[in-house]
C-alpha positions in Angstrom: 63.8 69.9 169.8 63.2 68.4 173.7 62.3 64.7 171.8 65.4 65.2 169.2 67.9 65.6 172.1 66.7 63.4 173.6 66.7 61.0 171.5 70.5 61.6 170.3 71.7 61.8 174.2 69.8 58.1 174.5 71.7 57.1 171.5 75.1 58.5 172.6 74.3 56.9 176.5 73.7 53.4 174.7 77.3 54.2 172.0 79.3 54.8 175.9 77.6 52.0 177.8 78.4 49.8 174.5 82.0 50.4 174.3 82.8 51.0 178.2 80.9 48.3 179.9 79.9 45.3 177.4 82.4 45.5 174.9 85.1 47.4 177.3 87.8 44.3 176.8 88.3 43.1 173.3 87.1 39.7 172.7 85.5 37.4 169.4 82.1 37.9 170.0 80.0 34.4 169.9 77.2 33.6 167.5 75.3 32.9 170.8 76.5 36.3 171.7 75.7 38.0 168.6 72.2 36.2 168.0 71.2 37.7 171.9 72.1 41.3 170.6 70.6 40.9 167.4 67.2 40.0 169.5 67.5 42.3 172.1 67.5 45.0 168.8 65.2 44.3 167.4 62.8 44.0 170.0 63.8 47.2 171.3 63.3 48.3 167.9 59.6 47.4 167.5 59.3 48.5 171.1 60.1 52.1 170.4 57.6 51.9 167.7 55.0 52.3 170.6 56.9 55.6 171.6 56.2 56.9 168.5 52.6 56.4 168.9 52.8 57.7 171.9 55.2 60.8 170.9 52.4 61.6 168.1 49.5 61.7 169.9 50.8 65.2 171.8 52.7 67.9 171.0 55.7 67.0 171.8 57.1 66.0 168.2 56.6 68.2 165.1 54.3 66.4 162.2 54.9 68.1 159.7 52.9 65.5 157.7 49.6 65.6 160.6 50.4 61.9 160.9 47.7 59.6 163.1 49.6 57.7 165.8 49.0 54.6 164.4 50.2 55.4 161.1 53.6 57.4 162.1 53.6 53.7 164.0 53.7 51.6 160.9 55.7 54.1 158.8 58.3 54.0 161.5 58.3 49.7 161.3 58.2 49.6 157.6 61.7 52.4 157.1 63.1 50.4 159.5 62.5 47.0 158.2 63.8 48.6 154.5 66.7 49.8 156.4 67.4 46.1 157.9 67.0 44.4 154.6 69.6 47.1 152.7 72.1 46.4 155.2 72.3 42.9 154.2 74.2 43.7 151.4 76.4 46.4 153.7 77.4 43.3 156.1 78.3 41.2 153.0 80.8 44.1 152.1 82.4 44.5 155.6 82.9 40.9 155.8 85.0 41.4 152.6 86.6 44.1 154.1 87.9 42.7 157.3 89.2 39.7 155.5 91.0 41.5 152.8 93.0 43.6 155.7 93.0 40.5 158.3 91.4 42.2 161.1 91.5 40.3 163.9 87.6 38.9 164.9 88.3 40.5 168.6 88.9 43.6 167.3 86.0 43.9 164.4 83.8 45.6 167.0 86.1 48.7 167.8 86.3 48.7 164.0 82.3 48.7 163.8 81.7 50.8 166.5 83.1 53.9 165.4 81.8 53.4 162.2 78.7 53.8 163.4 79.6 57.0 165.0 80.5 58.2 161.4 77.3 56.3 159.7 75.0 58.2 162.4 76.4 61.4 161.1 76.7 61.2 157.3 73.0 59.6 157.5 72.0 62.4 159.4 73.1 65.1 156.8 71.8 62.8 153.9 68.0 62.7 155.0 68.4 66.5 155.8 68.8 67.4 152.5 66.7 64.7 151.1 63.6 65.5 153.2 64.7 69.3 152.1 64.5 68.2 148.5 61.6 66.8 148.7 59.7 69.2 151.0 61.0 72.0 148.7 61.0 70.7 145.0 58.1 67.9 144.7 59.4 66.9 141.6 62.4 65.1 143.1 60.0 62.4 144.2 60.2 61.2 141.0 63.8 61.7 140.5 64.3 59.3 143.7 61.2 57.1 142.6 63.5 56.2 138.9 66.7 55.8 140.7 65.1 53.3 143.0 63.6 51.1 140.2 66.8 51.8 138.0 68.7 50.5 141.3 66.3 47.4 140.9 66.6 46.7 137.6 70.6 46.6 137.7 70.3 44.4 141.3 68.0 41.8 139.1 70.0 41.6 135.7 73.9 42.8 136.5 74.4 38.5 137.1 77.7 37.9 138.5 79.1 41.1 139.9 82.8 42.1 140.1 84.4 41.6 143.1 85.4 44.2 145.4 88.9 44.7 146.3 89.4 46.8 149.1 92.8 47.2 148.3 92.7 48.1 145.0 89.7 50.8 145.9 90.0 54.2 145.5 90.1 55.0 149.1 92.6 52.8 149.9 95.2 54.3 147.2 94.1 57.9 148.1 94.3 57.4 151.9 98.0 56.1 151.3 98.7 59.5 149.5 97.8 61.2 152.8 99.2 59.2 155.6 101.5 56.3 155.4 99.8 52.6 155.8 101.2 49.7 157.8 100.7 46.1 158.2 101.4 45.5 161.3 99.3 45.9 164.5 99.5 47.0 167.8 96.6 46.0 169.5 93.4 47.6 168.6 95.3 51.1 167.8 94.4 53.1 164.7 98.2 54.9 164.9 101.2 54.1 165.4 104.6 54.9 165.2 107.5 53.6 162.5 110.6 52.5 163.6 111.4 55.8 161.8 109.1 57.9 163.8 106.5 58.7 161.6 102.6 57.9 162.8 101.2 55.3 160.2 97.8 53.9 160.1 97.1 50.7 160.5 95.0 48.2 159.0 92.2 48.7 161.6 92.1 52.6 160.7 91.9 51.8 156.6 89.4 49.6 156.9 87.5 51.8 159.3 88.0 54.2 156.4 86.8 52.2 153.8 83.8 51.0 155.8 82.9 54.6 156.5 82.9 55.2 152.5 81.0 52.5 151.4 77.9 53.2 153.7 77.4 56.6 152.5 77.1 54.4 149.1 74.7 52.1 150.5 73.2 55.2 151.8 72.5 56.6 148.4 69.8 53.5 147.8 68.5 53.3 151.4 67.8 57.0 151.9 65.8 57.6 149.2 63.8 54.2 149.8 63.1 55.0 153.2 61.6 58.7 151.8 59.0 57.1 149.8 57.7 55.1 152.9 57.3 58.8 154.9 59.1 62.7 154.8 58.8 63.0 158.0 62.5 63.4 159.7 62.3 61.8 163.0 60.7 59.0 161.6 63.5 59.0 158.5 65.9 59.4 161.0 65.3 57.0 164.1 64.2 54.2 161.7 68.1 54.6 159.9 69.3 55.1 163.8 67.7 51.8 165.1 68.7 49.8 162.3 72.4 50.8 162.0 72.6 50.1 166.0 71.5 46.8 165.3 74.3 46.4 162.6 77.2 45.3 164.5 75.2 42.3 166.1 73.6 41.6 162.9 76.6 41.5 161.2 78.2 39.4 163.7 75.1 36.9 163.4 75.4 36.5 159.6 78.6 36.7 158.6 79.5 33.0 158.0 75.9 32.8 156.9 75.5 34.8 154.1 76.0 32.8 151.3 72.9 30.6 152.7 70.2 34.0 152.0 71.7 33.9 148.2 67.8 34.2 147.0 67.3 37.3 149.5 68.7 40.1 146.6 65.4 39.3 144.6 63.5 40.2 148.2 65.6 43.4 147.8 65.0 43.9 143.8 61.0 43.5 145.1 61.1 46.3 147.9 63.4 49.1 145.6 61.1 48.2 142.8 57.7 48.5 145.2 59.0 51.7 147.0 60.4 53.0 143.5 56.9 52.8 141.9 55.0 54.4 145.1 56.9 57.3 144.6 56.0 57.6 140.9 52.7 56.9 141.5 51.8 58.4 144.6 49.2 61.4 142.5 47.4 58.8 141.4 47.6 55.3 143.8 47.1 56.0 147.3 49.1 52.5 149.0 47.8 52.4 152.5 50.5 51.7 155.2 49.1 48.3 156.4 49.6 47.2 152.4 53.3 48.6 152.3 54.3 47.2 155.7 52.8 43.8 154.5 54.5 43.7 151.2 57.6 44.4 152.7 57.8 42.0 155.5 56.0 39.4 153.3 59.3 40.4 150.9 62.2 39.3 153.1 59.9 36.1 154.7 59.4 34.7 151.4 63.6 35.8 150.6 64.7 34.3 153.9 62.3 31.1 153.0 63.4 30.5 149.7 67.3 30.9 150.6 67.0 28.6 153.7 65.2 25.8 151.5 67.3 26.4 148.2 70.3 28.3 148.8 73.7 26.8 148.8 75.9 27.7 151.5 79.7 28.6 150.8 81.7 30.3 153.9 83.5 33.1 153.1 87.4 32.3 154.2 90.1 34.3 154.7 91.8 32.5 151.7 89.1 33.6 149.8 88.6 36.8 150.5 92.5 37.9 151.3 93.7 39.8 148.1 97.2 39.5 148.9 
């Protein structure tokens, strides 16, 4: 439990110096700004991959699995680049999201950080009990395994999805039956008060809410991709943990660009289907970790590729997204 403290105290020191030295006064962060971060993640990312092959050549780390170094490595690098590439599809949603309650850009970070506070813990419980699953009833490998390639097969033929209105969501009517909603904004508070007294929430709060909501649905795909690459749950867990850290930059970094990756999905429809079959298959077809790590990078390189040569970019506007 000494590494697992640890590690949660580290991610709690970065969450403090985050919000009360970097980010302390609310600004719009730059793409120069946001491209930095986004860097400085992921190299810290694939930096702490060497702590892992460090962690599992003593005793300081349970392995369950009696994982070489090298390999817990790799795994660690693969859930972690699956968890990156799922997200893409999270950031598209937030952007939505911020538009369609007009969240100021300088305040978009407050909004994202505490949502990460929330992601870190419903995350948390969901690879608990899927690493439980697993580790108690094999046969839910295959339950996850169809799911994924059933999640694959409705990515590469649903066609021209619905759009999402945040406002005409679920949470957003059954949040109103519990607390009173307001437009206007004081700031970067979650409350206020009415001219009648009475706390509302503001727009920064529902959307908070909403964002919160639709990661544990994201969650449901990623978490059960991520367990075919390993069961192990500090692997499962810092590979989520790194790659939701790196969100908020990321997010900030490709917002006006998403529309360009618009060939990316089918990268995404390749992994759920890849990771979907392993799990099926794993009795019989023994995929080595080099071969799953390659596939998957290889994946999101040729996505990123295609997009960049082929794609056609729209940026999303306010007008366009604002449901009003």
């Amino acid at each position: 439990m000494i590494v697992w403290t640890l590690f949660l105290l580290a991610v709690v020191f970065i969450l403090a110096l985050d919000l009360g030295v970097f980010n302390k006064t609310p600004h719009i962060i730059s793409t120069k700004e946001a491209s930095k971060w986004t860097l400085i993640w992921v190299t810290l990312s694939f930096l702490f991959s060497g702590v892992i092959y460090w962690l599992y050549t003593t005793d300081y780390i349970e392995n369950p699995d009696g994982l070489k170094p090298a390999v817990a490595s790799m795994k660690f690098i693969t859930g972690y680049l699956i968890e990156l590439s799922l997200s893409v599809d999270n950031i598209f949603v937030i952007a939505i999201i911020f538009a369609s309650f007009k969240i100021p850009q300088k305040y978009q970070h407050r909004v994202l950080f505490w949502g990460i506070l929330g992601a870190i813990v419903f995350r948390g419980l969901m690879i608990f009990f899927g690493v439980m699953l697993i580790n108690k009833f094999a046969w839910t490998t295959y339950i996850f395994g169809i799911f994924l390639i059933f999640t694959a097969v409705k990515m590469l033929f649903s066609g021209e999805e619905e759009d999402f209105h945040p406002k005409d969501s679920f949470v957003y009517k059954a949040l109103g039956k519990i607390i009173p909603i307001t437009s206007h904004m004081e700031h970067e508070k979650f409350f206020i008060l009415t001219e009648k007294g009475k706390k509302a929430a503001t727009p920064l709060f529902v959307a908070l809410i909403v964002i919160e909501v639709m990661d544990v649905l994201f969650a449901v795909d990623s978490v059960p991709a991520i367990l075919a690459i390993t069961k192990d749950p500090f692997l499962v867990f810092s590979s989520n943990i790194f790659a939701i850290l790196g969100l908020r930059s990321m997010y900030f970094f490709l917002a006006n660009m998403l529309a360009k990756f618009s060939y990316l999905e089918y990268s995404l429809v390749a992994i759920l289907a890849f990771v979907g079959l392993k799990m099926l298959l794993h009795d019989w077809i023994h995929v080595p970790e080099w071969a799953s790590l390659g596939f998957i990078a290889l994946s999101l390189l040729v996505g990123i590729l295609v997009s960049l040569k082929f794609g056609k970019e729209k940026v999303l506007t306010d007008s366009d997204l604002d449901q009003d």
